[in-house]
N, C-alpha and C positions, 0 to 999 in steps of 0.2 A: 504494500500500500504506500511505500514511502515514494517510489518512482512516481508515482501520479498525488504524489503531495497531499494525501489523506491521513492525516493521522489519527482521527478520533471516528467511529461509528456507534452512535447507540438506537437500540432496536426497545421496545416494549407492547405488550400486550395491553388494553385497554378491556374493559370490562366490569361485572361486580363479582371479585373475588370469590370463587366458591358457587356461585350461583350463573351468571353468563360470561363468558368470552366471545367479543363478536370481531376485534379488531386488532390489526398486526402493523405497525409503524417502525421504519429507519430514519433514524437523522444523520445525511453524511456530510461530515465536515471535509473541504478543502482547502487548505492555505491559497491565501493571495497575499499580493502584494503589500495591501491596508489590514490585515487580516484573514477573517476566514469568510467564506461564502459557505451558504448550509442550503442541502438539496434534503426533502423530503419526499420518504413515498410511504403511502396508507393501502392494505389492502383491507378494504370497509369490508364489514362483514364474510372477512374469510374464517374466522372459526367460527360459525352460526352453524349448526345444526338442526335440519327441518326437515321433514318429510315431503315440503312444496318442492323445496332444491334436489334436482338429483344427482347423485355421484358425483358427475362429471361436471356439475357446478353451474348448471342451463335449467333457468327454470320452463325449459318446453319451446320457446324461443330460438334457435339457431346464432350463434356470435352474439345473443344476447342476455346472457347466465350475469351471475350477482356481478362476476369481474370482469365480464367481456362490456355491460351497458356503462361502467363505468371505465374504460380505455378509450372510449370514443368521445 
């Protein structure tokens, strides 16, 4: 990570402890010049477990499952 000037990434899950986890977030840091620029990415609702959702994460839809309606 050091070649491409990252030194820090933190990741956590979001949720209520114990009872739901619906959310998976990175914050990656990159040095600049002034400091650091931060890229984030969230995958919403990738630990939701439902019987609407299936397996493969389309709820019936085609390219448009929990994480595909939100990529576009």
């Amino acid at each position: 990570m050091k070649e491409n000037r990252i030194p820090l990434i933190v990741c956590s899950r979001v949720g209520l402890k114990g009872l739901v986890m619906h959310t998976e977030m990175a914050h990656i840091f990159r040095q600049a010049k002034d400091g650091f620029f931060m890229f984030s990415r969230f995958w919403l609702g990738e630990r939701l477990k439902s019987g609407i959702i299936k397996k493969d994460g389309h709820d019936g839809i085609p390219g448009q499952g929990f994480g595909g309606a939100l990529l576009h």
